[in-house]
TORGU-582890 format. One line per 4 residues: number of its first residue (from 1); for each residue x negated, y negated, z of C-alpha. Coordinates in steps of 0.2 Angstrom, whole numbers, plus 5000, padded with zeros to 4 digits. Layout:
NUM) X,Y,Z | ...
This chain:
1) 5000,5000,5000 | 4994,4984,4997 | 4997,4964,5001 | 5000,4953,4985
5) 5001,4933,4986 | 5010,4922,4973 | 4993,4917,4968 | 4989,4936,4964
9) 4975,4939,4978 | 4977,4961,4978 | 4971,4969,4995 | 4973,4985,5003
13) 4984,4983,5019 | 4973,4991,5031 | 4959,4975,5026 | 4968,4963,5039
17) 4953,4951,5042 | 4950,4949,5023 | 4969,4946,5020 | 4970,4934,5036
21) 4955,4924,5028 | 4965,4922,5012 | 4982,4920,5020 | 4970,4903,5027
25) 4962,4897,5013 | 4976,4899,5000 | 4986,4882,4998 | 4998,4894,4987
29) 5004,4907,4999 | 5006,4892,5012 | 5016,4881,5004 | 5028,4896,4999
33) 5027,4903,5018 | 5042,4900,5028 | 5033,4902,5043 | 5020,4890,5038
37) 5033,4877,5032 | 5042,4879,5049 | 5030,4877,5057 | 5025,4860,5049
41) 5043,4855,5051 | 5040,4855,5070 | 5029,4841,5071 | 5018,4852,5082
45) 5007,4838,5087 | 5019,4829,5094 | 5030,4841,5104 | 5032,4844,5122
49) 5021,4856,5131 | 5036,4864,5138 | 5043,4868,5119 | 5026,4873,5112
53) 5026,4887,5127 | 5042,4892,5121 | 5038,4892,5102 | 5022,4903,5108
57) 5032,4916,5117 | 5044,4918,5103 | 5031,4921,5092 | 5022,4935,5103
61) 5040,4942,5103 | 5043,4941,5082 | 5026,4949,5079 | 5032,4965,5093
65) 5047,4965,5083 | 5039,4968,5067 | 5026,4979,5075 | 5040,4991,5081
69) 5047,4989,5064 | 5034,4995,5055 | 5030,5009,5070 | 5048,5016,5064
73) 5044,5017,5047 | 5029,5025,5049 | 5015,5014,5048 | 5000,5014,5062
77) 4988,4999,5061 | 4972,5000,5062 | 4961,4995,5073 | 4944,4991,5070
81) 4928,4997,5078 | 4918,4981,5077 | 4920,4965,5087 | 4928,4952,5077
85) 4927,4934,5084 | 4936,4922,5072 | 4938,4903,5074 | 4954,4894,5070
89) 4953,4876,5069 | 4974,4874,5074 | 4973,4854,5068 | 4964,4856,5052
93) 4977,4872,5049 | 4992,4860,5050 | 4985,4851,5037 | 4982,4865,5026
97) 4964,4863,5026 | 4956,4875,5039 | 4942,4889,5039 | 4940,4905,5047
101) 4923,4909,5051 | 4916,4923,5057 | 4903,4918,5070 | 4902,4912,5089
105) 4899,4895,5087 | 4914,4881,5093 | 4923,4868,5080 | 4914,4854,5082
109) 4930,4845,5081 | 4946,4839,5090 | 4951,4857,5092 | 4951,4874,5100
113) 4937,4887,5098 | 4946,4903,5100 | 4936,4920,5104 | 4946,4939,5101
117) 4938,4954,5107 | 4946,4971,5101 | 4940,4987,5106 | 4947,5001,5098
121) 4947,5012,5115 | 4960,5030,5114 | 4961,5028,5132 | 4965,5013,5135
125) 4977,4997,5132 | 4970,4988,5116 | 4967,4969,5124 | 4962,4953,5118
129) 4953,4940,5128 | 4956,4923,5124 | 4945,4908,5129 | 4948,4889,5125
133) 4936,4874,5128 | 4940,4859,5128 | 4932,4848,5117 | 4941,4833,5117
137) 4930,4816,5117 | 4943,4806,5124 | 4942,4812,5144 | 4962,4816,5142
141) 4970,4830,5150 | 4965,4848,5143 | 4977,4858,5132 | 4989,4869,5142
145) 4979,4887,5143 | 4992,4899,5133 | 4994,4917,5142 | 4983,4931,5136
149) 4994,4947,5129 | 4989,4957,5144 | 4995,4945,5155 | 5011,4941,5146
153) 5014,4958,5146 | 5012,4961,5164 | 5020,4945,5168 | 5037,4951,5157
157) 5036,4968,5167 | 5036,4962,5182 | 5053,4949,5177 | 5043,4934,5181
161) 5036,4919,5168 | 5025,4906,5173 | 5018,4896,5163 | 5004,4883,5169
165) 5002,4865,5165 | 4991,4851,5171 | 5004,4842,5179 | 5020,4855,5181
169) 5025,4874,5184 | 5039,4879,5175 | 5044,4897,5185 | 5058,4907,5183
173) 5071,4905,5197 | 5067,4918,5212 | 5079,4934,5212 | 5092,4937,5226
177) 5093,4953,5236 | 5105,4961,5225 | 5097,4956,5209 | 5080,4965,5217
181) 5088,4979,5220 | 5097,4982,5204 | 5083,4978,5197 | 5071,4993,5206
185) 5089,5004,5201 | 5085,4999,5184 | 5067,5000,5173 | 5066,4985,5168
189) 5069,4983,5151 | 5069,4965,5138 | 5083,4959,5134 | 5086,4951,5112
193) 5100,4943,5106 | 5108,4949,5088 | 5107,4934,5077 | 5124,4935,5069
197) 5134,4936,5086 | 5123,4930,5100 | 5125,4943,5110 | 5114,4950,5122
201) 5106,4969,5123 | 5093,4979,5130 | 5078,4983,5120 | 5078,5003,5126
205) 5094,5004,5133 | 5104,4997,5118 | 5090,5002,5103 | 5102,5014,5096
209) 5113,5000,5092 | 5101,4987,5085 | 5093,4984,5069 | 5077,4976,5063
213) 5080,4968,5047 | 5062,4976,5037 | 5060,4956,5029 | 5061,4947,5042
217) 5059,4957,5057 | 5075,4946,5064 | 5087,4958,5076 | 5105,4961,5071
221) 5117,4971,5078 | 5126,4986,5066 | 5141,4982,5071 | 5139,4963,5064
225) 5129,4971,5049 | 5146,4984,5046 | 5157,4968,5047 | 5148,4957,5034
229) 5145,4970,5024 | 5165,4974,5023 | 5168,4955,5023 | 5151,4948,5009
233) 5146,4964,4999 | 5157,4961,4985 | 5160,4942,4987 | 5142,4939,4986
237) 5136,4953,4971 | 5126,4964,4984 | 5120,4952,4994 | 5119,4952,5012
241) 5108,4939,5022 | 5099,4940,5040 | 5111,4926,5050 | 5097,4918,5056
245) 5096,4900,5055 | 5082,4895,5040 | 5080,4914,5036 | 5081,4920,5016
249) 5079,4936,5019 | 5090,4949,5013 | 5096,4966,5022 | 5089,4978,5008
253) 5100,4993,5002 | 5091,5007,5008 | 5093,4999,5024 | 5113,4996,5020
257) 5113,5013,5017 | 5104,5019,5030 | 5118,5009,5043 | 5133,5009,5035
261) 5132,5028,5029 | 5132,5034,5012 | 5149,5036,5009 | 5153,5018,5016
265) 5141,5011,5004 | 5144,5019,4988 | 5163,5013,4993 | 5156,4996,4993
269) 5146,4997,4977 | 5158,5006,4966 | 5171,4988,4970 | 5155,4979,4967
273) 5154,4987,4950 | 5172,4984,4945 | 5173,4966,4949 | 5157,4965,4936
277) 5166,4975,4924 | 5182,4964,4930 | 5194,4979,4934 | 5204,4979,4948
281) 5209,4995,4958 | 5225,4991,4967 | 5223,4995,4986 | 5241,5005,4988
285) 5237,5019,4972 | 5220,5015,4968 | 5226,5012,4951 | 5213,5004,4939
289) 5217,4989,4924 | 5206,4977,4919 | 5210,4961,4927 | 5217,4947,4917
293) 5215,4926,4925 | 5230,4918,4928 | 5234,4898,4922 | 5227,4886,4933
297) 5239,4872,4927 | 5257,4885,4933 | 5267,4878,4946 | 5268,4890,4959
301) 5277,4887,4974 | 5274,4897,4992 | 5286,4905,5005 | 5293,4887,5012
305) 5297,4881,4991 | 5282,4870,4993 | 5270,4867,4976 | 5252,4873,4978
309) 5240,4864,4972 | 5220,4863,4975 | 5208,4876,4983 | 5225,4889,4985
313) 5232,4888,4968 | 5213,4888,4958 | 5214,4905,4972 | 5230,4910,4967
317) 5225,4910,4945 | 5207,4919,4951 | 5212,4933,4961 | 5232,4937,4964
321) 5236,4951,4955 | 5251,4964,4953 | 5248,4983,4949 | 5255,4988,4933
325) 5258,5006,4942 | 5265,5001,4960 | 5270,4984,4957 | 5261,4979,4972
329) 5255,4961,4975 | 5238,4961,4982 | 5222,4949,4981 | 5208,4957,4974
333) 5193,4947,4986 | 5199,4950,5003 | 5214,4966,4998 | 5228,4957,5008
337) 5246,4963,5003 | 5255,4953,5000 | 5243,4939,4992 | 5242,4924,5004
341) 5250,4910,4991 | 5245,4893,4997 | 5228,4898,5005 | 5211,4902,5000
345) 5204,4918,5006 | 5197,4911,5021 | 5211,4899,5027 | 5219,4915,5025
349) 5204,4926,5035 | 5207,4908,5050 | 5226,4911,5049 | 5226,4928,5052
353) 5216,4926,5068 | 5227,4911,5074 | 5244,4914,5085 | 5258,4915,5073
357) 5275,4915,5071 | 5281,4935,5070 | 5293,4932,5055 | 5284,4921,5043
361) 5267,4920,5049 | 5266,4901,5051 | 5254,4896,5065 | 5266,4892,5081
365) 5264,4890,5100 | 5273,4903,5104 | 5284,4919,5097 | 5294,4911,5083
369) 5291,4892,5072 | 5302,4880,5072 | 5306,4881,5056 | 5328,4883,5052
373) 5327,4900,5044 | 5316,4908,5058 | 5327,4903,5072 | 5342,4910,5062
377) 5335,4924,5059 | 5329,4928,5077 | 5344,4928,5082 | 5350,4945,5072
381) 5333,4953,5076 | 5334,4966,5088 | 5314,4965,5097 | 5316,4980,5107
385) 5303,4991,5112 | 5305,5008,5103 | 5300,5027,5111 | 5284,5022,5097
389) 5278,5007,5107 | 5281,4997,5090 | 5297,4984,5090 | 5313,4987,5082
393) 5312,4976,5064 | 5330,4980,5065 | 5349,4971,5064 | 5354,4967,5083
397) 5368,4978,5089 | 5364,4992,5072 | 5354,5007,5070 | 5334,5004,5076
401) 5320,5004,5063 | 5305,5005,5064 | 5292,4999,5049 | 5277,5007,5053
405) 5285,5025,5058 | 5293,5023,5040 | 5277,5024,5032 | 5282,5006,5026
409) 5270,4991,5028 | 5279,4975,5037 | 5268,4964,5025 | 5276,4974,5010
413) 5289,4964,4999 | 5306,4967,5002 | 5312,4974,4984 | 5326,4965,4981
417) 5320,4947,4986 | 5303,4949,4979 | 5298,4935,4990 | 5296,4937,5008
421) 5289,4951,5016 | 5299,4964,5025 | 5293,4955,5044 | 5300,4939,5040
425) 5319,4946,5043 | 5328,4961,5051 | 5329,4973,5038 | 5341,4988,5034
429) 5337,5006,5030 | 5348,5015,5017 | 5353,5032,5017 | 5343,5035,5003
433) 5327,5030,5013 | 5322,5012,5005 | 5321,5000,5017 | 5326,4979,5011
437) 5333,4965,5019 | 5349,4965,5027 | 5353,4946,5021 | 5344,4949,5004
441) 5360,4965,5005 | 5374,4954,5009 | 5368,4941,4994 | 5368,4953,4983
445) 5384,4962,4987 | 5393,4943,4988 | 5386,4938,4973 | 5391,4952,4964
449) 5388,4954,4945 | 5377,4942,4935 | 5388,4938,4919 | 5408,4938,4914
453) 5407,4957,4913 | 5411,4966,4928 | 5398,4979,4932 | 5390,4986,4944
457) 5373,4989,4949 | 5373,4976,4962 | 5381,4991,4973 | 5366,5000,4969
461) 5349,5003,4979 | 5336,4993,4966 | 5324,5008,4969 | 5331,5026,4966
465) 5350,5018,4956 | 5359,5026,4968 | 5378,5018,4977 | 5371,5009,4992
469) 5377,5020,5009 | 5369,5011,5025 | 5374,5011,5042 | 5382,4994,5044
473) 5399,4989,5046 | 5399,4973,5040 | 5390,4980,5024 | 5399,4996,5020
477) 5417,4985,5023 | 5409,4975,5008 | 5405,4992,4998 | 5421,5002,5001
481) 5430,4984,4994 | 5418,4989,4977 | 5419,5005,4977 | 5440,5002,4976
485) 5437,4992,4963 | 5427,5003,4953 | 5439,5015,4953 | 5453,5004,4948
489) 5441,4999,4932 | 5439,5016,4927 | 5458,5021,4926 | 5459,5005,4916
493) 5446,5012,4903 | 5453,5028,4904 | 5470,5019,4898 | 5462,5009,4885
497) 5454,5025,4878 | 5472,5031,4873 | 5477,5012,4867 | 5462,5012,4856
501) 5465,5030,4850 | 5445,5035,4855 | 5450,5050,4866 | 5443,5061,4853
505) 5430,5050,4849 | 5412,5060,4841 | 5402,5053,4857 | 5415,5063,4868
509) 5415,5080,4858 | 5397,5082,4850 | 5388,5093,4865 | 5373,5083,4861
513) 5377,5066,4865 | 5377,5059,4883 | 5393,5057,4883 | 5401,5074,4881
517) 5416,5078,4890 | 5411,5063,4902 | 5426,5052,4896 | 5425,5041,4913
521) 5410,5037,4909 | 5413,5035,4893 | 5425,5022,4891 | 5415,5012,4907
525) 5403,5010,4894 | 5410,5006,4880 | 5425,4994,4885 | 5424,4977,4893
529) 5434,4971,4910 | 5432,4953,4917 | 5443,4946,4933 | 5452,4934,4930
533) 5451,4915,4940 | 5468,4912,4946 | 5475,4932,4950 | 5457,4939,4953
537) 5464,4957,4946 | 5453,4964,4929 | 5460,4963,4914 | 5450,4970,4896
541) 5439,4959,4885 | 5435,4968,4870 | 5421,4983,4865 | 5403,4983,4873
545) 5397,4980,4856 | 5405,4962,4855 | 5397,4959,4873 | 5379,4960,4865
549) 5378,4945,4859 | 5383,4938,4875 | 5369,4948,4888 | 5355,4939,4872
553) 5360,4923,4875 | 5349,4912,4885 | 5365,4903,4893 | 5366,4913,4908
557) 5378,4900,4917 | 5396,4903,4912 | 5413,4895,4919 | 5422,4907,4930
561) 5438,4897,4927 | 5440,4900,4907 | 5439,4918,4911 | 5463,4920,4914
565) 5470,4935,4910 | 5484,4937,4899 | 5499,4937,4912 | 5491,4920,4917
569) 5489,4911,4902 | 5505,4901,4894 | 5515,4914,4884 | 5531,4909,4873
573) 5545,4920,4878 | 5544,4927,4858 | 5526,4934,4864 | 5530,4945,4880
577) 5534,4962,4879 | 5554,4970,4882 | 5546,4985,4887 | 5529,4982,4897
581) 5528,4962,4900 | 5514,4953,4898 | 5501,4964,4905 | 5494,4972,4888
585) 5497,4954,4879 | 5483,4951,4868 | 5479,4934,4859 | 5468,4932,4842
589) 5451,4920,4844 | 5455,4906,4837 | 5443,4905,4827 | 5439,4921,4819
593) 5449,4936,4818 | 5443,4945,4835 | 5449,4949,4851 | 5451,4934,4863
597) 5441,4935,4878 | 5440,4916,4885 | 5454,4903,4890 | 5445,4887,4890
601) 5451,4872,4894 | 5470,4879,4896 | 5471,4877,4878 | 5459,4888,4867
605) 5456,4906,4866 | 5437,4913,4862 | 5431,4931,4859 | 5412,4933,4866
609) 5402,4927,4851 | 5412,4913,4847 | 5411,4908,4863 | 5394,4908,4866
613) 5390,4899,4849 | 5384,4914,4839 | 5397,4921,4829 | 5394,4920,4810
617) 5408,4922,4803 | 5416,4908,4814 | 5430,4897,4807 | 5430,4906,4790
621) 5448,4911,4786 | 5453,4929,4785 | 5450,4940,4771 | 5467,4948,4772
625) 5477,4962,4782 | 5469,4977,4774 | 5453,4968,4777 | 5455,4960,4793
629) 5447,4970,4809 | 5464,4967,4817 | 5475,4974,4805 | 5489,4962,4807
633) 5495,4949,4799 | 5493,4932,4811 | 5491,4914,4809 | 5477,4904,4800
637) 5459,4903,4807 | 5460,4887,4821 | 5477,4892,4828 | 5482,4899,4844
641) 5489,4915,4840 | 5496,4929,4852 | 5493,4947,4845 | 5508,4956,4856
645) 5506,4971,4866 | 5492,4979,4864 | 5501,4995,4871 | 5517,4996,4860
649) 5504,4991,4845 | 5494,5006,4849 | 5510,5019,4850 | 5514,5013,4833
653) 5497,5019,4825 | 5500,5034,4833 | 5517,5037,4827 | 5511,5031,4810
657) 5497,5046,4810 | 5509,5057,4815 | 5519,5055,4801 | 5506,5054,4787
């Protein structure tokens, strides 16, 4: 092995006299010397006698640190057989200038001759002997003598430092008798203090536990050295620096490996890898994708409604992703599910470690924010204490849940908001084992379907498609009000199936389509019901087929009070029928020859296209009887025009085919 300076000086290690005496002479290796350089910092010349001390000891103790370092990775100094007596003139070595000499004589200068014995002696304790004269010509006060290694040494062992000045003794403070006798318990044993934490351990007692960092010789904990790693490795590209304060040095990875354990590290490398390669593996199915940017210019506004802006949304377009496979939002620097929208990673790293409010996270005084929805939704939160020792996330006064025994993150989104994780609210667990909001169910339910046509899927779990059966009695009252509905839609297509003569229709007979023999579900999907304003009762709108252009129609707000039924509308008395009413009455669009589904205004009848702007072949005149979809003679284009009753119309088609 051998030492190289930046100026390309090459010497074995074991030639430590040679490389000291070029380590002195070489301006290169000194101006690139941390040690040198902090040691110029100090202004040595004009510090206290009490702080040079202290920067002496510290020193002895660095060079033991880097001696048992090197001790554990096998290397044993030599020591030489000859005496080595080597000058150091101190003052001219501040200024980059000084000599080594080997000889006896004294620097004839305003310095300090300094005179090292070795003796390489198996037997005995390797010591140095170290003399100073003073040679001072201005009759002043002679430099403080420093403590020889042996006497430091037995000084440390026997828990007492003095250390002698002209005009003061600083001495550590006396023990008490319980300290003296814990102490004789007790080998003594030095005590070092990690560099990333502060805190205190025992050289001996608590080796097992430190680690000297091979660049630096700086101590640091493994625990400290497990947590940076975790928090830096992948942030930083692989690099992990020694915490203390100047140091550059960087903890190698053999030593990485060496601490946190194989495993542990190829863990760490492997997402070090994938962030170079930009993929993303999501932290719930280890699902892998290439990670695409988001635009730094979006609005994006976080759980309160409140526009991001800044650090947080640059944040938000560099790291917030969702898995194409799970769904699941996630940050790919620091992992937290849900991303923390509106904070960088580490306002979100200081949030976390700050009391917050349990719903919505919100740093608080006490249990709950202030804020209006969190002390609504206290109030339905059950807080009890479960047989798990984890609180009930539950409704007050229902069935107990418990998140975590559900196998279901609190942080996870509730799946039918989207927006607010499952903590934020007392949540609900369906019989079908998907848990949600119990406010984000009673929203859903009251709002009921999207568009004019009634359907429904908002009775339905968002996950698995199956009717919603929970455990809750306000909620089920709500379901058992759509599930009577339902069933009073289906007789209704049923009906219809016979009034537009599809009951042997080729989707119900051919054993290969989805719809053999299944004619309930059938004629739910191919007719169309609304509910009328005024008597809220469903009444039929016309095929699926004339829906579609309806459901592609950006307008997505309609008028719930053009949607009136037939017995509702004004009817002349020519128009109703002797034999069933007005219930099956049917009126013409006015202005092309459909079925009408909208009465707008009070006035106008509209089938679905018409109404929503996208009917081509509106306001062109009628091609004829024969040709006419209807197949009725009516009025012109652009006049209202009642068809009759759909029912009787329909017998009549029948009794006609009977006939031919």
């Amino acid at each position: 092995m051998y030492f190289e300076c930046p100026c390309s000086f090459r010497k074995e290690l074991e030639q430590e006299n040679q490389i000291i005496q070029h380590i002195d002479n070489c301006e290169q290796f000194n101006s690139d010397s941390p040690l040198c350089n902090m040691y110029k910092r100090g202004n040595v010349d004009e510090a206290p006698i009490e702080q040079l001390v202290t920067f002496l000891c510290d020193l002895k103790l660095q060079v033991e640190r880097i001696e048992n370092v090197l001790r554990r990775r096998g290397y044993n100094k030599k020591t030489a057989s000859n005496q080595q007596e080597l000058n150091f003139d101190h003052y001219a070595k501040y200024t980059s200038s000084s000599k080594i000499r080997s000889n006896t004589s004294g620097v004839k200068q305003n310095g300090i001759t300094v005179k090292i014995v070795s003796h390489n002696i198996s037997s005995e304790k390797q010591q140095g002997q170290i003399e100073q004269e003073n040679l001072n010509q201005n009759n002043q006060l002679p430099p403080t003598p420093p403590l020889s290694p042996s006497r430091f040494e037995e000084e440390r062992n026997q828990n007492t430092f003095t250390a002698h000045q002209p005009t003061m003794l600083i001495e550590e403070q006396p023990k008490t008798n319980g300290q003296q006798q814990q102490l004789q318990k007790q080998p003594s044993d030095q005590k070092v203090a990690c560099e990333a934490c502060r805190k205190a351990f025992y050289f001996n007692q608590d080796f097992e536990k430190l680690w000297f960092l091979e660049h630096c010789g700086h101590v640091m904990c493994k625990l400290c050295i497990h947590r940076l790693a975790q928090e830096k490795f992948v942030e930083n590209d692989g690099r992990i620096m020694c915490k203390e304060i100047g140091c550059i040095a960087r903890i190698t990875y053999f030593e990485l490996k060496q601490i946190l354990g194989i495993d542990k590290f190829n863990e760490l490398d492997k997402k070090l890898a994938l962030k170079n390669q930009n993929i993303v593996e999501c932290i719930k199915c280890q699902s892998q994708f290439s990670f695409e940017k988001g635009n730094p210019n979006e609005q994006v506004k976080d759980q309160q409604g409140k526009s991001i802006s800044g650090d947080a949304l640059v944040n938000y377009a560099n790291n917030r992703f969702i898995c194409k496979q799970c769904k699941t939002e996630q940050c790919r620097q620091c992992n937290s599910v849900p991303f923390h929208i509106g904070m960088t990673c580490q306002q979100y790293k200081t949030n976390q470690q700050a009391n917050k409010c349990i719903l919505c996270d919100f740093p608080c005084e006490g249990k709950v924010c202030n804020q209006e929805d969190c002390q609504k939704r206290i109030q339905r939160l059950c807080q009890k204490t479960l047989d798990c020792g984890h609180e009930c996330n539950g409704v007050k006064g229902e069935e107990c849940l418990c998140l975590r025994c559900s196998k279901q993150e609190p942080d996870d989104y509730c799946n039918m908001c989207f927006t607010e994780a499952l903590k934020s609210a007392p949540c609900i667990k369906t019989e079908c084992g998907h848990i949600f909001h119990e406010e984000c169910i009673m929203k859903k339910l009251d709002a009921k379907w999207n568009g004019p046509r009634i359907v429904f899927q908002y009775c339905t779990c968002p996950l698995c498609k199956k009717w919603l059966d929970v455990k809750h009695k306000e909620i089920q009252a709500k379901l058992n009000v759509a599930q009577q509905l339902k069933l009073q839609i289906q007789d209704l297509c049923t009906e219809r199936l016979d009034i537009e003569g599809l009951k042997q229709a080729k989707e119900l007979t051919d054993p290969k389509s989805q719809y053999y023999q299944k004619p309930h579900e059938f004629a739910m999907d191919k007719f169309c019901f609304y509910e009328c304003f005024k008597c809220k009762k469903p009444y039929f709108g016309g095929m699926k087929n004339c829906q579609a252009a309806a459901e592609n129609n950006d307008r997505a707000q309609f008028n719930k009070e053009d949607l009136i039924c037939s017995s509702c509308c004004p009817i002349s008395f020519e128009a109703k029928c002797n034999k069933h009413g007005v219930k099956y009455i049917e009126f013409k669009c006015r202005f092309c020859c459909s079925v009408a589904v909208w009465f707008c205004g009070g006035t106008t009848h509209y089938c679905e296209p018409c109404h929503s702007g996208r009917n081509p072949n509106m306001n062109k005149p009628c091609p004829g009887q024969e040709k006419c979809p209807l197949g009725v003679n009516h009025k012109p284009t652009g006049q209202e025009n009642a068809l009759g009753c759909a029912l009787c119309r329909s017998q009549r088609v029948d009794d006609i085919l009977k006939k031919n």
